[in-house]
Structures are given as C-alpha cells and as structure tokens.
C-alpha positions, 0 to 999 in steps of 0.5 A: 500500500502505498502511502501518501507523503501530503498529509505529513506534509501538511500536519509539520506545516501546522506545528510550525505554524502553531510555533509561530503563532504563539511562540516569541515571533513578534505578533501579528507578524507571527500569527501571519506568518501561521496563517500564509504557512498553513495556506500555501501548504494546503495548496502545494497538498491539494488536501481540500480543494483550492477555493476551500484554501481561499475561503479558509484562508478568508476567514483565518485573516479576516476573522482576528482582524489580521487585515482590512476587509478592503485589502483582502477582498482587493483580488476580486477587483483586480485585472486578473479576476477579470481576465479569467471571467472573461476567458472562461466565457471565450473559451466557452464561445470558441468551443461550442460555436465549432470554431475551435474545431475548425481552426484544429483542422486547419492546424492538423496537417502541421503535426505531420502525424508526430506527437513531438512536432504537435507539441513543438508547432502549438509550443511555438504557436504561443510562444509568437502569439506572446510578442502580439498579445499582451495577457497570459490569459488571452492567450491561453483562452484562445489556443487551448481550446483550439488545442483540445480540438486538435487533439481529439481530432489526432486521436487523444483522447481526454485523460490520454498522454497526449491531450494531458501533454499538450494541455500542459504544453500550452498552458506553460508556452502560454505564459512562461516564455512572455516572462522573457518579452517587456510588456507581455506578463504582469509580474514584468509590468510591475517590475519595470513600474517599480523600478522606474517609480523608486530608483528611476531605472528603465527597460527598453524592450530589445535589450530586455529581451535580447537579455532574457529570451534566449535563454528564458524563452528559446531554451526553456521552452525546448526542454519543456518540450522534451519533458512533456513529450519524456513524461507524457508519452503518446502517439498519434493515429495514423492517418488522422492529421490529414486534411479534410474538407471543410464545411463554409463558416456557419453565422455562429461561427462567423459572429465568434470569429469576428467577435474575437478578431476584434477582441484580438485587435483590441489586446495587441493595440492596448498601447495606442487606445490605453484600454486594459485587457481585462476590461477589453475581455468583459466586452467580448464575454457580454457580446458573446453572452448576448441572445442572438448574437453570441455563442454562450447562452445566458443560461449557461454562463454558470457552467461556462465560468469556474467561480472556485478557480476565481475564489483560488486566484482571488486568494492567491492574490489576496495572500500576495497582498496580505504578506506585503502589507504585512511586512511579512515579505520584507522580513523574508527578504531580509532573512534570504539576504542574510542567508545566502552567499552574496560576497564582493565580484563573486558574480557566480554565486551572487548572480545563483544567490540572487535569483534563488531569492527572487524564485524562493520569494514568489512561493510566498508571495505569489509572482506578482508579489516577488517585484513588490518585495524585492525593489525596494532591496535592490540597492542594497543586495547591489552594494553586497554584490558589487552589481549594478542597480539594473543587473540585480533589478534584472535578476528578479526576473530570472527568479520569477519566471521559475514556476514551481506550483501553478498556485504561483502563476493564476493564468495557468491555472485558468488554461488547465482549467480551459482544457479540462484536465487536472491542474496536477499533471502541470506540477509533473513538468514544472518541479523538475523544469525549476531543478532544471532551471536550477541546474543547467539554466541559470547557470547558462543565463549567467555566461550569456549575461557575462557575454553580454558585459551585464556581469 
C-alpha cells in the first residue's frame, strides 16, 4: 500500500505554524506568518480543494482582524479576476460555436502525424502569439481550446498522454516564455513600474529581451518540450492529421470569429487606445453572452465560468497582498539576504544567490508579489554584490519566471482549467523544469549575461 507523503506534509506545516503563532515571533507578524504557512501548504497538498484554501484562508485573516476587509477582498477587483471571467466565457464561445474545431483542422496537417512536432508547432504557436498579445490569459483562452480540438481530432483522447501533454504544453508556452518579452506578463509590468517609480531605472524592450529570451524563452521552452513529450508519452493515429474538407463558416461561427478578431485587435493595440485587457475581455464575454448574437447562452454562463478557480486566484492574490502589507515579505527578504552567499565580484554565486531569492520569494508571495518585495532591496543586495542597480533589478526576473506550483502563476491555472484536465499533471513538468532551471539554466543565463558585459 502505498502511502501518501501530503498529509505529513501538511500536519509539520501546522506545528510550525502553531510555533509561530504563539511562540516569541513578534505578533501579528507571527500569527501571519501561521496563517500564509498553513495556506500555501494546503495548496502545494491539494488536501481540500483550492477555493476551500481561499475561503479558509478568508476567514483565518479576516476573522482576528489580521487585515482590512478592503485589502483582502482587493483580488476580486483586480485585472486578473477579470481576465479569467472573461476567458472562461471565450473559451466557452470558441468551443461550442465549432470554431475551435475548425481552426484544429486547419492546424492538423502541421503535426505531420508526430506527437513531438504537435507539441513543438502549438509550443511555438504561443510562444509568437506572446510578442502580439499582451495577457497570459488571452492567450491561453484562445489556443487551448483550439488545442483540445486538435487533439481529439489526432486521436487523444481526454485523460490520454497526449491531450494531458499538450494541455500542459500550452498552458506553460502560454505564459512562461512572455516572462522573457517587456510588456507581455504582469509580474514584468510591475517590475519595470517599480523600478522606474523608486530608483528611476528603465527597460527598453530589445535589450530586455535580447537579455532574457534566449535563454528564458528559446531554451526553456525546448526542454519543456522534451519533458512533456519524456513524461507524457503518446502517439498519434495514423492517418488522422490529414486534411479534410471543410464545411463554409456557419453565422455562429462567423459572429465568434469576428467577435474575437476584434477582441484580438483590441489586446495587441492596448498601447495606442490605453484600454486594459481585462476590461477589453468583459466586452467580448457580454457580446458573446448576448441572445442572438453570441455563442454562450445566458443560461449557461454558470457552467461556462469556474467561480472556485476565481475564489483560488482571488486568494492567491489576496495572500500576495496580505504578506506585503504585512511586512511579512520584507522580513523574508531580509532573512534570504542574510542567508545566502552574496560576497564582493563573486558574480557566480551572487548572480545563483540572487535569483534563488527572487524564485524562493514568489512561493510566498505569489509572482506578482516577488517585484513588490524585492525593489525596494535592490540597492542594497547591489552594494553586497558589487552589481549594478539594473543587473540585480534584472535578476528578479530570472527568479520569477521559475514556476514551481501553478498556485504561483493564476493564468495557468485558468488554461488547465480551459482544457479540462487536472491542474496536477502541470506540477509533473514544472518541479523538475525549476531543478532544471536550477541546474543547467541559470547557470547558462549567467555566461550569456557575462557575454553580454551585464556581469
């Protein structure tokens, strides 16, 4: 028989975070500290269900007062929330109207019939559509669902290798190579607002993504590829990536089309109209709810929107919220200066030192919440290490694009969610990709970094 490692997991998480509750930590930072522990366990354990994690989590905070009620719920007015709303909507839209289908069987001949090359084309798929399209969500709202299409016209099956290997191809491509490209990820954003806002530092797009695509885009991508194809073995049916006749586009599927070519529009031009993706998003989830002329009928907006994956990433984002306020971060930050090796012109290990920090914190914090915490620090972590203020600001990102539990990262827990699949298969890859990452990656980073003078 074999047993579980979850709830001994979860029950050392609970004593320590009794011992910090009511141990001589100064309070409330304790009692938060105990509460964000026993959070993030529940998560990492999957012990109850995540939106169960959000509401306790609710209640554990609101309950003694260890925050406002406006700060907690905040989550819930974020762009992010929004996002998801709308993306379940559209992701209903593209299904049900057999757009997503259609698009599947244009895509089909591209497989060639090969498990790996499906993998690598919708990877590579993703990857461009990060350079046009600014959201995370965006994205994964417009290609896993085309995806899922795929793969049940190749012959995989829901529940198959296959499909589970190009759900999570999809959800990862959809998100962490946009880490690597400026404006194409919300945790870059506030990045470059923080660190323009505090120390006056700014990013140009080409020498932030000639800094970090290489190796945080193209090479990570191709060894999340060879993972997924490793840990998800399949294969496709022969015969069936041949191109079939296709039927003419019916008035449903014409109205989505447009609808989402203007949704599409609308994301990629979001610089020039100032409008935010999110807000762009319940625009399309309203027209593609609207009788007559959308796909979802307003009867089954229920079934189409997850509201416990919305109550788990409003909770995520509320613990990310809670912990900066808190001070809690600051405290950890400080703790993971103290502790790691940062020594003058050690630039390896200062540069590994560095963006373990930045990846340790985003646990805690949530990604988003890493910028928050560590910006502040930035001139300080570049008087320890002899770097200069913009290298150790660009070491965050090298730190935050390393995902290690999908409760990091909400969009790919809304493309999981689109594909409908379990969010558990995601933590397959991304635990052995963070070790790669840890391994092979960073390392590779800090000599193109050096080659490129930053070091």
């Amino acid at each position: 028989m074999k047993l579980s490692t979850r709830p001994l997991v979860f029950l050392a998480s609970l004593v320590l975070a009794v011992l910090l509750a009511v141990g001589p930590v100064p309070q409330p930072l304790g009692r938060n500290a105990a509460v964000v522990l026993v959070t993030l366990a529940l998560w990492s354990t999957g012990l109850v269900p995540p939106f169960l994690t959000s509401l306790i989590f609710f209640a554990a905070v609101l309950i003694p007062g260890l925050a406002p009620p406006d700060l907690v719920f905040a989550g819930f007015g974020s762009a992010a929330v929004w996002l998801i709303v709308s993306g379940f909507v559209i992701g209903a839209a593209i299904t049900g109207s057999g757009l997503g289908g259609r698009i599947a069987g244009v895509l089909a001949p591209l497989a060639g019939g090969s498990y790996l090359r499906l993998v690598a084309v919708m990877t590579l798929a993703a990857m461009a559509l990060g350079f046009v399209m600014p959201s995370s969500v965006g994205r994964a709202v417009v290609l896993v669902p085309v995806g899922m299409a795929l793969a049940e016209r190749l012959g995989l099956h829901k529940g198959s290798n296959g499909r589970i290997g190009l759900a999570v191809a999809l959800t990862l491509a959809c998100n962490m190579p946009s880490f690597a490209i400026l404006p194409s990820n919300i945790p870059n954003m506030i990045l470059a607002g923080a660190a323009e806002g505090q120390h006056g530092v700014t990013f140009g797009y080409m020498s932030y993504l000639l800094l970090h695509y290489p190796v945080l885009g193209i090479a990570k991508s191709a060894l999340t590829v060879a993972l997924i194809v490793a840990l998800f073995p399949d294969r496709i049916e022969a015969g069936s990536a041949e191109a079939t006749p296709r039927a003419p586009l019916s008035p449903q599927e014409r109205r989505v089309a447009l609808i989402l070519a203007a949704t599409l529009a609308l994301w990629m031009t979001d610089r020039l109209h100032g409008v935010g993706p999110a807000w762009i998003g319940i625009a399309t989830a309203a027209l593609l709810l609207m009788p007559g002329l959308g796909a979802v009928p307003p009867k089954q907006f229920n079934a189409s929107v997850d509201f416990g994956m919305v109550l788990f990433v409003a909770g995520a984002l509320a613990l990310g919220a809670v912990v900066n306020a808190s001070g809690l971060g600051s405290v950890l930050g400080g703790v993971l200066q103290d502790w790691l090796p940062l020594h003058q012109g050690a630039s390896f290990v200062n540069f590994l030192s560095l963006t373990s920090m930045s990846g340790l914190m985003g646990l805690v914090t949530t990604n988003p919440g890493v910028p928050t915490v560590l910006t502040p620090m930035a001139p300080d972590l570049a008087a320890a290490t002899g770097l200069s203020l913009k290298a150790v600001l660009m070491t965050q990102v090298v730190g935050f694009a390393t995902v290690i539990f999908p409760y990091q990262v909400g969009p790919l827990v809304l493309a999981m969610q689109l594909s409908g699949e379990k969010l558990g298969h995601v933590l397959r890859i991304t635990v052995p990709l963070a070790v790669l990452t840890f391994l092979v990656l960073m390392p590779l980073d800090w000599l193109w970094w050096r080659l490129l003078g930053w070091l």
